[in-house]
Backbone bond lengths (Angstrom), bond angles and torsions (degrees), N, CA, C in turn:
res aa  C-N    CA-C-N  psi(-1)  N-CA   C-N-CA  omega(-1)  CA-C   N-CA-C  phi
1 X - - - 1.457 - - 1.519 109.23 -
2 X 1.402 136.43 138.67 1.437 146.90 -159.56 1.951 92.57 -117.49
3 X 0.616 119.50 154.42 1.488 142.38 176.98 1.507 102.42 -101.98
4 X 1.372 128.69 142.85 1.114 107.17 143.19 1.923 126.45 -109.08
5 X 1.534 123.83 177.93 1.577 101.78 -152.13 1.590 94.03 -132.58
6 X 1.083 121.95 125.01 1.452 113.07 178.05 1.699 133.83 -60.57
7 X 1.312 98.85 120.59 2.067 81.97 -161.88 1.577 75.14 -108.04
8 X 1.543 94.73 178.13 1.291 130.07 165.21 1.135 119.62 -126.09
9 X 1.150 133.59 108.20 1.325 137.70 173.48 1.538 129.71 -99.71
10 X 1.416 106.24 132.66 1.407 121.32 -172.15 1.714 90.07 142.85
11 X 1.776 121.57 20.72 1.404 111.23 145.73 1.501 128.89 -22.96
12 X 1.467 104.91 137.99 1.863 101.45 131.48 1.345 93.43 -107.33
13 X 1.570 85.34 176.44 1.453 115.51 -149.88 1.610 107.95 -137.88
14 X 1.495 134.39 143.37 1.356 101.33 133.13 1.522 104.93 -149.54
15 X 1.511 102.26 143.61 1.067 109.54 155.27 1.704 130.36 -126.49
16 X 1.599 96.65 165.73 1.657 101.73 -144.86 1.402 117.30 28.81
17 X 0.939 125.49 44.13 1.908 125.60 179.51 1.029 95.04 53.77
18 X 1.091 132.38 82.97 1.381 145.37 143.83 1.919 98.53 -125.31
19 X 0.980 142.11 138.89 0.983 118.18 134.08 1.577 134.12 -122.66
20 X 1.590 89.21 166.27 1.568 95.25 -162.55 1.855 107.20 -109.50
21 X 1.058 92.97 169.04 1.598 102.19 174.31 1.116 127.45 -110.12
22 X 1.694 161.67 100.71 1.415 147.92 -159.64 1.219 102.27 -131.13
23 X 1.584 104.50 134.72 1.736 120.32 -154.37 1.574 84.88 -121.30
24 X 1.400 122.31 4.34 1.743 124.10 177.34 1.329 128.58 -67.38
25 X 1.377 104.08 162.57 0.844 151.10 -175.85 1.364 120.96 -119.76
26 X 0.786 145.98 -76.66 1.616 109.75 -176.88 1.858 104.44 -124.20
27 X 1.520 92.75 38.25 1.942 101.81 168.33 1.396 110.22 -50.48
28 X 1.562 115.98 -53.77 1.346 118.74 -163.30 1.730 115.46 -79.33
29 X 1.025 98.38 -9.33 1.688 100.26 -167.55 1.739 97.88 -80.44
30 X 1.773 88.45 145.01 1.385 114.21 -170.72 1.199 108.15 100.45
31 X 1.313 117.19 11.68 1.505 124.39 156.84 1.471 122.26 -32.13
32 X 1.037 110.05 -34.84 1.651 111.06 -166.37 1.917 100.39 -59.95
33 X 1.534 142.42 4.31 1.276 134.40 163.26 1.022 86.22 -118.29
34 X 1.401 150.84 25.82 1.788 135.84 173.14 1.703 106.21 -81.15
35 X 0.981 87.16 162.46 1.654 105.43 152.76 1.761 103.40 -112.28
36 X 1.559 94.00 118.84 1.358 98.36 -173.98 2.077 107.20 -105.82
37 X 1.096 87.53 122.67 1.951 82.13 162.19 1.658 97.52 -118.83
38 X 1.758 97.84 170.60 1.423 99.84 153.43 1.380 131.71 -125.51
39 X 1.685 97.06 141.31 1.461 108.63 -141.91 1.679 116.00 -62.41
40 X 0.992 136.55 87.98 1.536 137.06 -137.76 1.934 73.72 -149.53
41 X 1.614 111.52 154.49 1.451 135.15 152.89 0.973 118.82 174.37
42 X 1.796 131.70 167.76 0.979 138.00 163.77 1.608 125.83 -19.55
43 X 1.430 104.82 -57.89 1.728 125.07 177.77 1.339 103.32 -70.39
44 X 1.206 154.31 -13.10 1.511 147.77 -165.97 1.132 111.68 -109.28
45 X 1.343 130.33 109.56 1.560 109.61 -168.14 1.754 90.41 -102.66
46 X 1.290 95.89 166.15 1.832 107.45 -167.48 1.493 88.98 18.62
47 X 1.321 112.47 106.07 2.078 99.58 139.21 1.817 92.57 -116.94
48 X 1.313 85.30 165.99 1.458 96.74 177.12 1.437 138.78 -43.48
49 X 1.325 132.00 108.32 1.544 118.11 -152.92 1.865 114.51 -65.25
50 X 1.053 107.29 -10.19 1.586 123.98 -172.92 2.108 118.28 -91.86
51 X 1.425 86.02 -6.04 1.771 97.06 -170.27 1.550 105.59 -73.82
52 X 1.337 93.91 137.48 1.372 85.52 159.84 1.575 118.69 -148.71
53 X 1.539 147.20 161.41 0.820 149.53 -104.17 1.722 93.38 -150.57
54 X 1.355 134.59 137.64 1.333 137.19 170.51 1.239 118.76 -100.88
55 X 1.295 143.94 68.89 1.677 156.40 -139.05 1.983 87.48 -63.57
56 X 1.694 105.12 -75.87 1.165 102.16 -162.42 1.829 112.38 -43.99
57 X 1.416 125.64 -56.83 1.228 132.21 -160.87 1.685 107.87 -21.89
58 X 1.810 113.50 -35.17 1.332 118.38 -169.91 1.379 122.20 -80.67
59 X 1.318 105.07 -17.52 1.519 117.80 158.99 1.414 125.12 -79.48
60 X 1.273 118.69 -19.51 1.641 99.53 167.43 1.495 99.33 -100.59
61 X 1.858 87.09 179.56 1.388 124.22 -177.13 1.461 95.52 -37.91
62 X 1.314 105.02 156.28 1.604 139.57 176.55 2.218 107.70 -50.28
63 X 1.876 98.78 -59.29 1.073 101.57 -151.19 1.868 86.38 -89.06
64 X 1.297 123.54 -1.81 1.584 136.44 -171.26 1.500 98.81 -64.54
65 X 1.540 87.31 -67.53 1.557 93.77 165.14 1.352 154.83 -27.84
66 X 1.279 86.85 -64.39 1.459 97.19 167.09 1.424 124.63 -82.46
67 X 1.595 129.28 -10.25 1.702 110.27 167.22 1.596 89.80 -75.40
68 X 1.694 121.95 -51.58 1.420 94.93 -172.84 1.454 138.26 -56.03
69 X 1.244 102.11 4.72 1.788 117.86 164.29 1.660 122.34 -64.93
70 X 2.166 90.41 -38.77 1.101 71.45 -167.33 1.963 116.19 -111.46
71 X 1.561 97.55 46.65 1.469 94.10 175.37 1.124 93.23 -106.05
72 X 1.564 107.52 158.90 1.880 116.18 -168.28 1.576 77.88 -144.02
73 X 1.630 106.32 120.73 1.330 123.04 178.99 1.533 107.37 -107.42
74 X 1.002 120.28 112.22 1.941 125.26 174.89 1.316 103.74 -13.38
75 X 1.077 127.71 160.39 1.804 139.44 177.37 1.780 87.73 -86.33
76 X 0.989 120.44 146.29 1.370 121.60 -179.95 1.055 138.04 68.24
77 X 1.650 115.35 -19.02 1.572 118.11 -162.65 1.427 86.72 -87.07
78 X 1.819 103.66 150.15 1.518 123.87 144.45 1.523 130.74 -88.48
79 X 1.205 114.98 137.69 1.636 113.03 -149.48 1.643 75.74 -136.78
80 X 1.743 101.92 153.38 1.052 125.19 158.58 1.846 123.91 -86.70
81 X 1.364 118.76 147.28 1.287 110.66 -171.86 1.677 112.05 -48.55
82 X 1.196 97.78 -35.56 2.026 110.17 -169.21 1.180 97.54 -59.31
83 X 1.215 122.06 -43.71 1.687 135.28 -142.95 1.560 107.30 -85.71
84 X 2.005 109.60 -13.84 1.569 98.53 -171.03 1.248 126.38 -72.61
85 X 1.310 118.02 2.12 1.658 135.86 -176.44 1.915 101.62 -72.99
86 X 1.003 97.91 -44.57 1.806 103.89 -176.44 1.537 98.67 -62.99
87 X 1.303 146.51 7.20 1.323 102.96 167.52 1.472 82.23 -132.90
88 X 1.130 147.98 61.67 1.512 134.19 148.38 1.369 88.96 -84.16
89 X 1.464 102.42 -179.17 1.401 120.48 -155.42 1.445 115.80 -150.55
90 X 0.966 122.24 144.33 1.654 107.86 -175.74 1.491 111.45 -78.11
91 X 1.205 112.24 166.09 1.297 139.51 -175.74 1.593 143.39 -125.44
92 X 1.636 142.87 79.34 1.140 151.66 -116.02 1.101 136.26 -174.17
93 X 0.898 148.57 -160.60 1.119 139.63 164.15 2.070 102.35 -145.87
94 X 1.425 118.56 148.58 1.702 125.49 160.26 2.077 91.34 -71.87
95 X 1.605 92.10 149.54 1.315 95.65 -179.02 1.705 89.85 -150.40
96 X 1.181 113.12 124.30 1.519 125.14 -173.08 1.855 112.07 -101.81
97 X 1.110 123.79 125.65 1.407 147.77 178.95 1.821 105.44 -83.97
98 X 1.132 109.08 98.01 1.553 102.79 178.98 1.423 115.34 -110.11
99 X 1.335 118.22 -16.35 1.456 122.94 -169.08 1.805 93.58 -121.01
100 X 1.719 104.70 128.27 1.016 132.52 179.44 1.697 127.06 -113.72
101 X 1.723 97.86 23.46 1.385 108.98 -166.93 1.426 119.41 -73.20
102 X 1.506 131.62 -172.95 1.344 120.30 153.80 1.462 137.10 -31.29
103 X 0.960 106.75 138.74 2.165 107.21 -172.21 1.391 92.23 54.16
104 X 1.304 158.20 25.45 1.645 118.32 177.50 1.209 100.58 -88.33
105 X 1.254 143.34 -14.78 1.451 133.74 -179.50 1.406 103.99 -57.72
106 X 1.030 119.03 -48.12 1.634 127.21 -178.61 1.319 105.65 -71.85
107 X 1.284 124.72 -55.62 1.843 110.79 168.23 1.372 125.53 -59.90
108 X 1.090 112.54 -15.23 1.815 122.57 178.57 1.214 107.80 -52.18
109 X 2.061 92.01 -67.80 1.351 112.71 -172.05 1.429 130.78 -58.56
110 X 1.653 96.00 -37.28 1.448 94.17 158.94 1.830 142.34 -79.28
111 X 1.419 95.87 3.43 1.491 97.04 171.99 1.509 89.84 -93.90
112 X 1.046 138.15 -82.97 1.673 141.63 175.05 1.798 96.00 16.61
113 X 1.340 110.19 -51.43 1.485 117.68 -163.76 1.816 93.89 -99.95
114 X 0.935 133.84 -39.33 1.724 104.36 173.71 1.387 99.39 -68.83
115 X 0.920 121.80 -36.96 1.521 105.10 -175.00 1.589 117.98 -42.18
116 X 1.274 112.34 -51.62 1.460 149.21 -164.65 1.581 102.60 -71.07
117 X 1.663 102.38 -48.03 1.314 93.00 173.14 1.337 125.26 -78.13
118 X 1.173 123.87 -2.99 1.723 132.54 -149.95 1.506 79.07 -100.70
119 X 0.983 110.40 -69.33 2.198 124.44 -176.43 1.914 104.47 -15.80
120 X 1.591 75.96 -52.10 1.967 88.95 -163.18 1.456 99.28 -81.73
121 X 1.765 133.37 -34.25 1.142 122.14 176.71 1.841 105.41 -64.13
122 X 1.023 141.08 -63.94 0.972 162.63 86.68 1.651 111.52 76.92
123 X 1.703 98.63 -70.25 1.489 117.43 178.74 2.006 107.27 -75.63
124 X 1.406 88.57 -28.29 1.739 84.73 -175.58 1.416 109.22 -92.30
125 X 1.533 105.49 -11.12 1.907 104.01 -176.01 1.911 95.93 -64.30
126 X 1.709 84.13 -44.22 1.611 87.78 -170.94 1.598 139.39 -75.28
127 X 1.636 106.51 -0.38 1.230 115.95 176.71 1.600 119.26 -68.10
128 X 1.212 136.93 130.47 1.287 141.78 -169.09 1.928 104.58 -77.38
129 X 1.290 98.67 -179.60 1.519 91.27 -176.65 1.510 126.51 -78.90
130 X 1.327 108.32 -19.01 1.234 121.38 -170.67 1.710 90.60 -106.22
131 X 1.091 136.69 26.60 1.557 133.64 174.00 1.826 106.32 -79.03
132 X 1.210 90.10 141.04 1.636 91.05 171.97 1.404 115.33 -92.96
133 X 1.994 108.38 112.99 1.473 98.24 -175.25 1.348 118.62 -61.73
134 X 1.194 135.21 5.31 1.671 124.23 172.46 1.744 102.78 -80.94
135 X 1.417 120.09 -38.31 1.901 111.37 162.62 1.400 114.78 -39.06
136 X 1.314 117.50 -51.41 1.331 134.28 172.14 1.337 121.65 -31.09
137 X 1.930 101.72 -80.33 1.344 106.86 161.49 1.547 122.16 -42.40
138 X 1.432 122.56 -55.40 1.588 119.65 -172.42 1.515 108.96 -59.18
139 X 1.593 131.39 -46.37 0.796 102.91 -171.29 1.808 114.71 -80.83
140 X 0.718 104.59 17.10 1.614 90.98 171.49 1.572 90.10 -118.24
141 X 1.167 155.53 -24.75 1.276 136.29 164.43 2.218 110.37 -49.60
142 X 1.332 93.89 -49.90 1.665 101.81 160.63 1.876 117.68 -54.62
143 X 0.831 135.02 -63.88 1.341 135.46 147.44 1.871 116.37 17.25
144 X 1.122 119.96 104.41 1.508 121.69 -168.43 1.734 93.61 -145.48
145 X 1.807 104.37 131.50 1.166 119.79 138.08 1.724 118.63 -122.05
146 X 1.626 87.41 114.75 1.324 114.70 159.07 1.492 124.05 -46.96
147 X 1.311 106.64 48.81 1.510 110.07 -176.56 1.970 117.54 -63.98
148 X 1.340 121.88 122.03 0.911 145.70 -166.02 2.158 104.25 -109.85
149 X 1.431 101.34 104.09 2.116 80.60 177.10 1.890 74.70 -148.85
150 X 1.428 131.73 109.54 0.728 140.13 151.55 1.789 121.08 -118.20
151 X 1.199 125.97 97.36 1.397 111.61 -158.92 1.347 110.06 -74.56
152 X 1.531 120.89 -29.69 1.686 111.85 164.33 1.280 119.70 -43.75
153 X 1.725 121.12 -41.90 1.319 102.74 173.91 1.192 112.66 -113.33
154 X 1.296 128.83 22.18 1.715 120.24 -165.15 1.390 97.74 -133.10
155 X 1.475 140.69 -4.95 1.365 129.85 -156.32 1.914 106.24 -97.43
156 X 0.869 110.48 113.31 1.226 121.19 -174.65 1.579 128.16 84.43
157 X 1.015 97.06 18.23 1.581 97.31 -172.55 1.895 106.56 -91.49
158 X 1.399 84.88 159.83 2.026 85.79 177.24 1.620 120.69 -91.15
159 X 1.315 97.40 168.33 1.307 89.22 160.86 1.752 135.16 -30.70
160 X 1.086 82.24 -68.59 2.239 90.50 -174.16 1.621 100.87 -77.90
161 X 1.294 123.83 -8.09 1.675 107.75 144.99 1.306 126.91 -79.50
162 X 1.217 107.02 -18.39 1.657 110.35 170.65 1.215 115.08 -65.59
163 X 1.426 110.01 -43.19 1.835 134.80 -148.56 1.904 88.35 -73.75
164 X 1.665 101.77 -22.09 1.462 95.36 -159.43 2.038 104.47 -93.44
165 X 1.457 112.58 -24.86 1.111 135.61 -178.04 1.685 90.34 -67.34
166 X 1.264 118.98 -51.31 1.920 106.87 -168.44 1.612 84.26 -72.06
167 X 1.111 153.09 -54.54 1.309 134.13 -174.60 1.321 108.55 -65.54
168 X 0.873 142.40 -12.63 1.774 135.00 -178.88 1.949 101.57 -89.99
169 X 1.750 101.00 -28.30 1.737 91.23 -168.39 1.416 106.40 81.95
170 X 1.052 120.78 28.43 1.812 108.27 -174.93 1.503 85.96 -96.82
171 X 1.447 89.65 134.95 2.050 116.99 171.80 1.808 88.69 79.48
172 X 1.505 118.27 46.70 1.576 103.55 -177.50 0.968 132.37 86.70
173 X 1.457 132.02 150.47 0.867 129.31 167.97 1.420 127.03 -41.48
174 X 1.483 146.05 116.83 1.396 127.54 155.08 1.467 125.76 -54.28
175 X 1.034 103.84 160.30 2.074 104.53 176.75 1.165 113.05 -85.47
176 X 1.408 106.70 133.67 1.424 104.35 -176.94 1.683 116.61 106.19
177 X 1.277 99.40 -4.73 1.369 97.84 -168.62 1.468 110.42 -69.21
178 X 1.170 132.15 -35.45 1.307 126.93 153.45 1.299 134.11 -119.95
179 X 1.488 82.40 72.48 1.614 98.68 175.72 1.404 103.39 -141.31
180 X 1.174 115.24 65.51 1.926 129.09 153.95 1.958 94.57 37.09
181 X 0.923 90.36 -125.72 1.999 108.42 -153.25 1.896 95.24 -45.31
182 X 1.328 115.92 -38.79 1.155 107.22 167.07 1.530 125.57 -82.41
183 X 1.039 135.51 66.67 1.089 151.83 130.07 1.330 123.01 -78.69
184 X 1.145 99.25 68.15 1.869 106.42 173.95 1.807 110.20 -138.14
185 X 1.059 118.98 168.28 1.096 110.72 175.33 1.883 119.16 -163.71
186 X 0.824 136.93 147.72 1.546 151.17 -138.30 1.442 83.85 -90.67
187 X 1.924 128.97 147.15 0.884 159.90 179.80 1.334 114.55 -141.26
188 X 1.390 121.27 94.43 1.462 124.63 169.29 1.460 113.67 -122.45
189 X 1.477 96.80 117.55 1.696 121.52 -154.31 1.788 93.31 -114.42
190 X 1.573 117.15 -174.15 1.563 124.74 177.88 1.544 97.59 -64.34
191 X 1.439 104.19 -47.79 1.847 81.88 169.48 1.211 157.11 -49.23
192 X 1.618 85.45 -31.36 1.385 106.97 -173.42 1.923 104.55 -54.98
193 X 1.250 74.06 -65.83 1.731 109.83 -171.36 1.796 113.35 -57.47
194 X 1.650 101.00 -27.24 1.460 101.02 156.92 1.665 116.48 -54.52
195 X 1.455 113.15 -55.90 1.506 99.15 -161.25 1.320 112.91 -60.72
196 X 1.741 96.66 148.26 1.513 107.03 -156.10 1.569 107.24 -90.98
197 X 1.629 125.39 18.57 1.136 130.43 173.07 1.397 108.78 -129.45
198 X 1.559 116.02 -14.27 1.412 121.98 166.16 1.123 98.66 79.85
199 X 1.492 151.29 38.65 1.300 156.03 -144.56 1.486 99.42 -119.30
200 X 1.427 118.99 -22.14 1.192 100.63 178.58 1.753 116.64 -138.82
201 X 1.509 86.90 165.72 2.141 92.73 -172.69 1.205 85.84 -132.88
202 X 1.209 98.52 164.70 1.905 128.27 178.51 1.929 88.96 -104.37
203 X 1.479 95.92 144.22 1.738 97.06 176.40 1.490 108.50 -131.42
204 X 1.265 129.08 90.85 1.228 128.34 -164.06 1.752 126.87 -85.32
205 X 1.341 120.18 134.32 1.386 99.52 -173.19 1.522 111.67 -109.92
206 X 1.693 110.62 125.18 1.363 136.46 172.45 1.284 118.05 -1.28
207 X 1.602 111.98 -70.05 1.216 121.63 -164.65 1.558 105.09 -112.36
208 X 1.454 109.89 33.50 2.187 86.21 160.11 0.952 115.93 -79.52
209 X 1.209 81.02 147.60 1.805 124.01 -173.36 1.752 107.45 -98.52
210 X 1.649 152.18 75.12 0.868 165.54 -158.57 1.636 99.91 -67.77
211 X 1.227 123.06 -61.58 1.428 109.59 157.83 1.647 143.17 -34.87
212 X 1.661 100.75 -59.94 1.197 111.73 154.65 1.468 137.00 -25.24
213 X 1.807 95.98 -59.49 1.508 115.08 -153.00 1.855 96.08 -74.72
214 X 1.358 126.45 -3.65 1.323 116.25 -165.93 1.351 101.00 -102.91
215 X 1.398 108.21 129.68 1.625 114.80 -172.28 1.377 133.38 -58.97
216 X 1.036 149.85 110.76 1.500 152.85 -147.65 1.420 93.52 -75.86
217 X 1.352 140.98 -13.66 1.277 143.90 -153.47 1.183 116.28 -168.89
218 X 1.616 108.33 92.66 1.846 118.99 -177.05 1.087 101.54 -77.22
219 X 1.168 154.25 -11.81 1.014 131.71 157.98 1.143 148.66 -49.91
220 X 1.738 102.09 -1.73 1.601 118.61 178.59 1.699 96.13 -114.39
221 X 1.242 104.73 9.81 1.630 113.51 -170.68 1.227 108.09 89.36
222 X 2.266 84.55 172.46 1.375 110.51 -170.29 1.479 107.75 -46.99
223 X 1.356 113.10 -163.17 1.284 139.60 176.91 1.621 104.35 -86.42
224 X 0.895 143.52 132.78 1.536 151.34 140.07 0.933 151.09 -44.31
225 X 1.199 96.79 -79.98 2.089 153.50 170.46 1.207 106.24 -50.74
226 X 1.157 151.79 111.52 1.855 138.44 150.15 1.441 108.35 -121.03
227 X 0.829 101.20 -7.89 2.387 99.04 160.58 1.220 90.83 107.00
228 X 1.888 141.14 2.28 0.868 110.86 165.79 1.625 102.83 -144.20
229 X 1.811 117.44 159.74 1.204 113.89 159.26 1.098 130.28 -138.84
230 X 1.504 139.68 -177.12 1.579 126.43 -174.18 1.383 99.96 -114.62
231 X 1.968 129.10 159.38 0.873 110.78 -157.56 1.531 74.22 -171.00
232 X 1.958 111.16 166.38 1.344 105.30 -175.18 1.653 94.40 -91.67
233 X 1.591 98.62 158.67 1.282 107.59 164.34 1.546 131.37 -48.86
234 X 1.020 127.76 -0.59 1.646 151.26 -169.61 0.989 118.93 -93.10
235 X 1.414 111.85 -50.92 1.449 133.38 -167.66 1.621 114.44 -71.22
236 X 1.526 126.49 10.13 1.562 125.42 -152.74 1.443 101.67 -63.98
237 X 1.671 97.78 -54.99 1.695 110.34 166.04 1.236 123.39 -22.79
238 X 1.538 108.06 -66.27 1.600 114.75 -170.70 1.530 97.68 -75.18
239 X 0.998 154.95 -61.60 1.300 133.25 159.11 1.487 128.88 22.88
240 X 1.694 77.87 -94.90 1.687 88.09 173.78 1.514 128.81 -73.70
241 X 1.266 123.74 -19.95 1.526 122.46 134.65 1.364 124.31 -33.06
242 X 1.214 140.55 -40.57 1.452 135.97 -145.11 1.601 69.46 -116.09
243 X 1.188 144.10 -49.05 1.763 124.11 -164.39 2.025 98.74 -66.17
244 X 0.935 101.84 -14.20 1.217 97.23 164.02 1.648 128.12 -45.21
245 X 1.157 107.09 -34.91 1.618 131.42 -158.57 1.173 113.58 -138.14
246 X 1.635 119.51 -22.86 1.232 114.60 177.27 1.388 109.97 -126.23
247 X 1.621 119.74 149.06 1.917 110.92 140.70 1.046 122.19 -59.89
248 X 1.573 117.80 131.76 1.423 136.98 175.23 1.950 95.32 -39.19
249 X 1.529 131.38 -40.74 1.161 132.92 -179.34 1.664 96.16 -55.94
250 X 1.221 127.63 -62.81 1.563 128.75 -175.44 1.415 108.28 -35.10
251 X 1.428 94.22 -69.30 1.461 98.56 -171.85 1.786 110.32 -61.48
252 X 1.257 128.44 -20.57 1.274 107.16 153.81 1.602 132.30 -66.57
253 X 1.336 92.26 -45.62 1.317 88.57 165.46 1.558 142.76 -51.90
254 X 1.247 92.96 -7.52 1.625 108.99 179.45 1.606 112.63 -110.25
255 X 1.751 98.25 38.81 1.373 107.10 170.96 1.565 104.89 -121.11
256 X 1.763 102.60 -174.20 1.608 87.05 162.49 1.181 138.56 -71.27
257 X 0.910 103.98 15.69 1.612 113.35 -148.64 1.357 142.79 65.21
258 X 1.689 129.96 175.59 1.029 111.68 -155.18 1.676 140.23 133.21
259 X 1.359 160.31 125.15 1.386 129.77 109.96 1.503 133.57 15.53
260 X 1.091 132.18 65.21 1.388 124.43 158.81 1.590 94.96 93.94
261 X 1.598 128.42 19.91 1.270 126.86 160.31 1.303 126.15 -38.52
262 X 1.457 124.64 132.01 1.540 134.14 -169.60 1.978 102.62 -76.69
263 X 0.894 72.45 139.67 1.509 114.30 -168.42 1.931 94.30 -110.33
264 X 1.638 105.34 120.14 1.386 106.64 -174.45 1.447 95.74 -157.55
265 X 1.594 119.41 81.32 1.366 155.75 177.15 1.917 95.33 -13.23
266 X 1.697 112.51 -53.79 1.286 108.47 -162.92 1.902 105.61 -95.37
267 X 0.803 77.80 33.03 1.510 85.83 175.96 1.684 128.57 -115.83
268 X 1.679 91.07 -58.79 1.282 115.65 170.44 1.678 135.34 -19.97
């Protein structure tokens, strides 16, 4: 019988002196085969006395990793080894339908599926050699878009009425809603649905703060950041990989800047 152990996540970390930063959410889980320390050192001033750190997770495969990210085991419960498959969890993003024009039923449907296909091309580009193709398979069997196309409540609305609908929960909960760095969610507008290869989505983040995001000090420069960016349809995967390590704000910031600035994973 395995225990499970309460982490807190939003560690630092380091390994081999490197250190890293984790803005996660469910990185550490599946602890119960870790080697756990707590993340406390010389270089860290106050970190949290309760953190703790998953040593093994960095030694396996790429795609290993990440389903064991995404099982979330009760604080306390004892689970059998067979049994740890029942609490992974899916993984996704809410993706909102705002434009109800000519053909979009047919462009909807077909981004729904590049998306879907990019995930699965995507998950197998990224499996290492020693990866076990059944991780492979599961995590894209785990794999969910929260597709949202209701035109009574979705047809014409903007961005920051949308932004306000994933905080209200209207049509349900969205995914992700409490899950820290992933709080983002898919925006497909007449633009979207214009491009004639469907290559691209708007990726909006939950909680901007428009006040906030404007720099107290131009002197380090303009503004960047506006809570949202555009990105190819392909990329959903790498996405949520990089929120692994980064704020959705970082990763804007590591555009040109902008309104709805492109976002181009191998660049960044």
């Amino acid at each position: 019988m395995l225990s499970s152990i309460p982490l807190f996540l939003h560690p630092y970390f380091s390994i081999n002196s490197i250190v890293y930063f984790c803005n996660g959410h469910g990185l550490c889980a599946g602890a119960y085969h870790a080697i756990l320390f707590p993340a406390k050192s010389a270089w860290l001033p106050n970190p949290p006395h309760d953190t703790f750190v998953n040593v093994t997770m960095f030694t396996q495969p790429r795609i290993t990793k990440f389903v064991d990210s995404l099982r979330k085991v009760p604080e306390g419960e004892s689970i059998e080894q067979l049994k740890l498959n029942d609490y992974l969890q899916p993984w996704g993003f809410t993706i909102y339908r705002t434009y109800y024009g000519p053909r979009s039923n047919e462009q909807w449907d077909k981004l729904l599926q590049n998306i879907t296909t990019g995930v699965k091309h995507r998950l197998k580009a990224s499996g290492e050699s020693n990866e076990d193709p059944a991780m492979i398979t599961k995590a894209k069997e785990l794999f969910k878009l929260d597709a949202r196309s209701d035109p009574a409540v979705l047809d014409g609305l903007t961005l920051e009425e949308v932004r306000q609908l994933y905080h209200d929960g209207t049509g349900g909960q969205p995914l992700n809603k409490d899950n820290g760095p992933w709080r983002v969610f898919i925006l497909v507008d007449a633009d979207v649905l214009a491009s004639p290869d469907l290559g691209m989505i708007k990726c909006v983040a939950a909680d901007y703060d428009a006040a906030a995001a404007v720099p107290k000090n131009t002197a380090f420069g303009p503004q960047r950041y506006f809570g949202w960016l555009t990105m190819s349809s392909e990329h959903v995967l790498i996405l949520w990989f990089e929120l692994e390590m980064y704020f959705f704000e970082e990763i804007g910031n590591g555009t040109a800047g902008g309104p709805g600035a492109w976002w181009d994973p191998d660049k960044w």
